[in-house]
C-alpha positions in Angstrom: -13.3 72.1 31.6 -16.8 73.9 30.6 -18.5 71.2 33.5 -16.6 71.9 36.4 -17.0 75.3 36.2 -21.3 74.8 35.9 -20.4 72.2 38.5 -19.3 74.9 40.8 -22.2 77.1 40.1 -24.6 74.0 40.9 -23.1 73.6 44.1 -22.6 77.5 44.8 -26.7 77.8 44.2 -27.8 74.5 45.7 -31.1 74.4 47.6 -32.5 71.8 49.5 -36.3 70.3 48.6 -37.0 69.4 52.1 -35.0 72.1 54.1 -35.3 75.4 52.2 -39.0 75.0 50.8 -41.7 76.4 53.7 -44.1 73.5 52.7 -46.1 73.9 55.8 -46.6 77.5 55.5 -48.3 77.4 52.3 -50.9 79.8 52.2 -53.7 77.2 50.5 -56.7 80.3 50.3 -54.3 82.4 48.1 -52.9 79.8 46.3 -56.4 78.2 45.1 -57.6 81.6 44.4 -54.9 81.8 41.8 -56.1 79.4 38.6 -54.2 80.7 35.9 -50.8 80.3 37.9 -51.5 77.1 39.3 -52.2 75.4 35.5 -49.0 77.3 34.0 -47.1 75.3 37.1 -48.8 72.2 35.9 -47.7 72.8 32.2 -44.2 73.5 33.9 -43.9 70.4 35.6 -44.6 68.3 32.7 -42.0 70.1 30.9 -39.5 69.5 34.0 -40.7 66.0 34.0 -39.5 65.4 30.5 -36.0 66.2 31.3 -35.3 62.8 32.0 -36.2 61.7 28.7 -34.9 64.7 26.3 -31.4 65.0 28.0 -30.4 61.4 27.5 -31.1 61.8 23.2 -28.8 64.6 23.4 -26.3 62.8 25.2 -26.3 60.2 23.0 -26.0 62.9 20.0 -23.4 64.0 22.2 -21.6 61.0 23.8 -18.1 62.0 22.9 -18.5 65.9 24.5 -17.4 65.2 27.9 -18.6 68.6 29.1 -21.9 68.2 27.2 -22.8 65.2 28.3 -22.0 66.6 32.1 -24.0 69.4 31.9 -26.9 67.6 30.6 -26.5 65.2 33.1 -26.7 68.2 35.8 -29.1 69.7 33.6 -31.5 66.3 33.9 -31.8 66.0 37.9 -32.6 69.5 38.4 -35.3 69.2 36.0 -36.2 66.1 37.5 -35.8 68.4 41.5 -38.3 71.1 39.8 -41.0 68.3 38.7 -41.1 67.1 41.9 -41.3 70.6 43.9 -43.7 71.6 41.7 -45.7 68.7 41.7 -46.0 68.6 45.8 -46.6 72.2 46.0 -49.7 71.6 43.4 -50.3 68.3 45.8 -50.8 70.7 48.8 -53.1 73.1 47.2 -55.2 70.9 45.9 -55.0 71.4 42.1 -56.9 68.9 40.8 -57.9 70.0 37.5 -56.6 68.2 35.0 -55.7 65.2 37.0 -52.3 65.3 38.7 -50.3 61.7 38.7 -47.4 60.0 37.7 -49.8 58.6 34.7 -50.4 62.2 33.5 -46.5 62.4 33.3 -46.0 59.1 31.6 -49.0 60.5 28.9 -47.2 63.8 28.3 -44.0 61.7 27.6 -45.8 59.8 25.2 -46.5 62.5 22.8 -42.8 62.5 22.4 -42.1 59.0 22.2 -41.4 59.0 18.2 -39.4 62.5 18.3 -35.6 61.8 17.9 -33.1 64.4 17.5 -30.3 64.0 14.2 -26.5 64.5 15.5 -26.3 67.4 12.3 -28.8 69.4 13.9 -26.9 69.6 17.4 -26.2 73.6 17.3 -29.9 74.2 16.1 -30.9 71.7 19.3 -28.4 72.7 21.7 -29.7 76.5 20.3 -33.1 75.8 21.1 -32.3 74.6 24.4 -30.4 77.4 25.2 -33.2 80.0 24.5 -35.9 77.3 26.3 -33.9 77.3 29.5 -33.5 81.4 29.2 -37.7 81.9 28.9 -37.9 79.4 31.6 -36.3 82.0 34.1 -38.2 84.5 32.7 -41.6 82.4 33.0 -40.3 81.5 36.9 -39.6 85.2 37.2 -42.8 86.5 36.1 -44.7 83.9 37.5 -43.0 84.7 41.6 -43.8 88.7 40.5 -48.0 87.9 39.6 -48.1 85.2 42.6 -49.6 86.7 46.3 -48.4 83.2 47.9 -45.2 83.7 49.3 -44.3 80.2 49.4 -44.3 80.0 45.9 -42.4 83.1 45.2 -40.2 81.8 47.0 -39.4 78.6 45.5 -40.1 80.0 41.9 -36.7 82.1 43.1 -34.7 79.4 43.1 -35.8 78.0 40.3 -35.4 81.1 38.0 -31.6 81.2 39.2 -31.6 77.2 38.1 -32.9 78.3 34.6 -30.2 81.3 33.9 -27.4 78.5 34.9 -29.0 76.1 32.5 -28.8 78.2 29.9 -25.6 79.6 30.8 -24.5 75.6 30.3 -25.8 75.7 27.5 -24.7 78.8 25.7 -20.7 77.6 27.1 -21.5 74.6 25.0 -22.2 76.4 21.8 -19.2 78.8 22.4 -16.9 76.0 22.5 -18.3 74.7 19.3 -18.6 77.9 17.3 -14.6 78.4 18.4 -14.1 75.1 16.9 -15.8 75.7 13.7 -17.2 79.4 13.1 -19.2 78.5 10.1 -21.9 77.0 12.9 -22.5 80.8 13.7 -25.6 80.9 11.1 -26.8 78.0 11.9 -26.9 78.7 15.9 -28.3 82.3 14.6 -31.3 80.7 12.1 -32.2 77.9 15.0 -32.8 81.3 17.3 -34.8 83.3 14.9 -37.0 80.8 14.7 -36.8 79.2 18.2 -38.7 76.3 19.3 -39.2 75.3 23.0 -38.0 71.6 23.3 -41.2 71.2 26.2 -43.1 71.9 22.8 -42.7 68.0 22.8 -44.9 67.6 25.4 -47.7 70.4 26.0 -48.4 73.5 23.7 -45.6 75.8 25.1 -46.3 79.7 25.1 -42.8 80.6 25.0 -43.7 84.7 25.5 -46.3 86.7 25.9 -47.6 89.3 23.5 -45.3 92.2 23.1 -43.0 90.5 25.8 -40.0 92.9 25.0 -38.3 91.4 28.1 -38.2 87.8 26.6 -37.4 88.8 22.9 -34.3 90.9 24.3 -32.8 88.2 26.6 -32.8 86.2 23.5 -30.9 88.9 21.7 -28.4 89.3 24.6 -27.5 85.1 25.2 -27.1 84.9 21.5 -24.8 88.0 20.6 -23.2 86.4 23.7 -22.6 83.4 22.3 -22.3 84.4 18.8 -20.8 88.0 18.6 -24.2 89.1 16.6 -28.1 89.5 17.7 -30.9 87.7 16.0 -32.4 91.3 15.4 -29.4 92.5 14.5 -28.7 89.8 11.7 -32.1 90.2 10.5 -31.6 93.9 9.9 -28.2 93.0 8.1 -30.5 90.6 5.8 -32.8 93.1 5.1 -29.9 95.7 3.9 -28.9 93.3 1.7 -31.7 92.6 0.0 
């Protein structure tokens, strides 16, 4: 089963909240001095904190995939485990701007209150989540490179190895699918090519920066992964066949 093999890598990479995170050694003058990072966290942790809400529409899309509905379920408390590091280490430095609360949570959820998810769109959502999970990692990863706080770096670390496993989940999910029923190869291609993060739902998500080569070419390698073929590469097939 696809689950207890992500199972295995969710115990294998594991980290404790309150054992392996230096909270007390947080170094608050570097951390305050660094703005930008601190409101990209904050954008993060909404995202995270949505988890809780987006996971259980696509397990109800997907109540008859045992492993789906597994991973999600995995998927869903570490999301929920990166809110609420995220949210204490903003605690600690004193972010205040904007206002940092369980109510600013329950307002980002709200924007996404009327947003449902249709069971024939599953590979273009599963898709999407896929790629989401993938430039989270790379976000975490650039992020612990620009930080000076090694606190942070730290636990950005272990959330960039959470990310690559999430997506890893997810891309086993599409495999098994696409093995099922090839034809959903276009369809998992098209949802990539024009990718949407499903934290869009909740704050205005930069999904990479400009001329992020990085970012556009770990897309290209999860999907030919998954799918045998490249978004670029069945682009460049379209365009010879025009």
């Amino acid at each position: 089963m696809i689950y207890e093999e992500h199972l295995r890598g969710a115990e294998a990479g594991a980290w404790s909240l309150e054992r392996d995170i230096r909270w007390k050694d947080i170094d608050r003058a570097i951390a305050g001095a660094e703005t930008d990072i601190l409101r990209a966290l904050y954008d993060a942790a909404l995202i995270e904190g949505y988890l809780p809400v987006f996971a259980p529409r696509m397990m109800q899309l997907l109540w008859d995939d045992i492993d789906a509905t597994a991973i999600l379920s995995l998927e869903m408390y570490e999301g929920l485990k990166h809110y609420t590091a995220l949210r204490r280490y903003l605690e600690i430095v004193g972010y205040t701007s904007p206002p940092k609360s369980e109510a600013a949570l329950v307002a980002a959820r709200a924007r996404a209150k009327n947003i449902s998810y249709r069971v024939e769109d599953i590979a273009t959502s599963l898709t999407h989540f896929m790629c989401s999970e993938l430039f989270a990692a790379h976000f975490f990863r650039r992020l612990s490179e620009r930080t000076q706080e090694p606190v942070l770096r730290e636990l950005l670390s272990y959330m960039t190895r959470d990310e690559l496993r999430h997506s890893a989940g997810a891309g086993a999910l599409l495999e098994k699918r696409i093995d099922a029923d090839p034809r959903l190869v276009d369809e998992v291609l098209s949802a990539a090519e024009n990718f949407r993060h499903y934290g869009s739902d909740v704050v205005d998500v930069p999904v990479a920066e400009e001329n992020d080569f990085d970012a556009v070419m770990a897309i290209n390698r999860k999907v030919r992964q998954v799918c045998g073929l490249a978004p670029t590469e069945h682009l460049k097939e379209e365009l010879i066949h025009e």
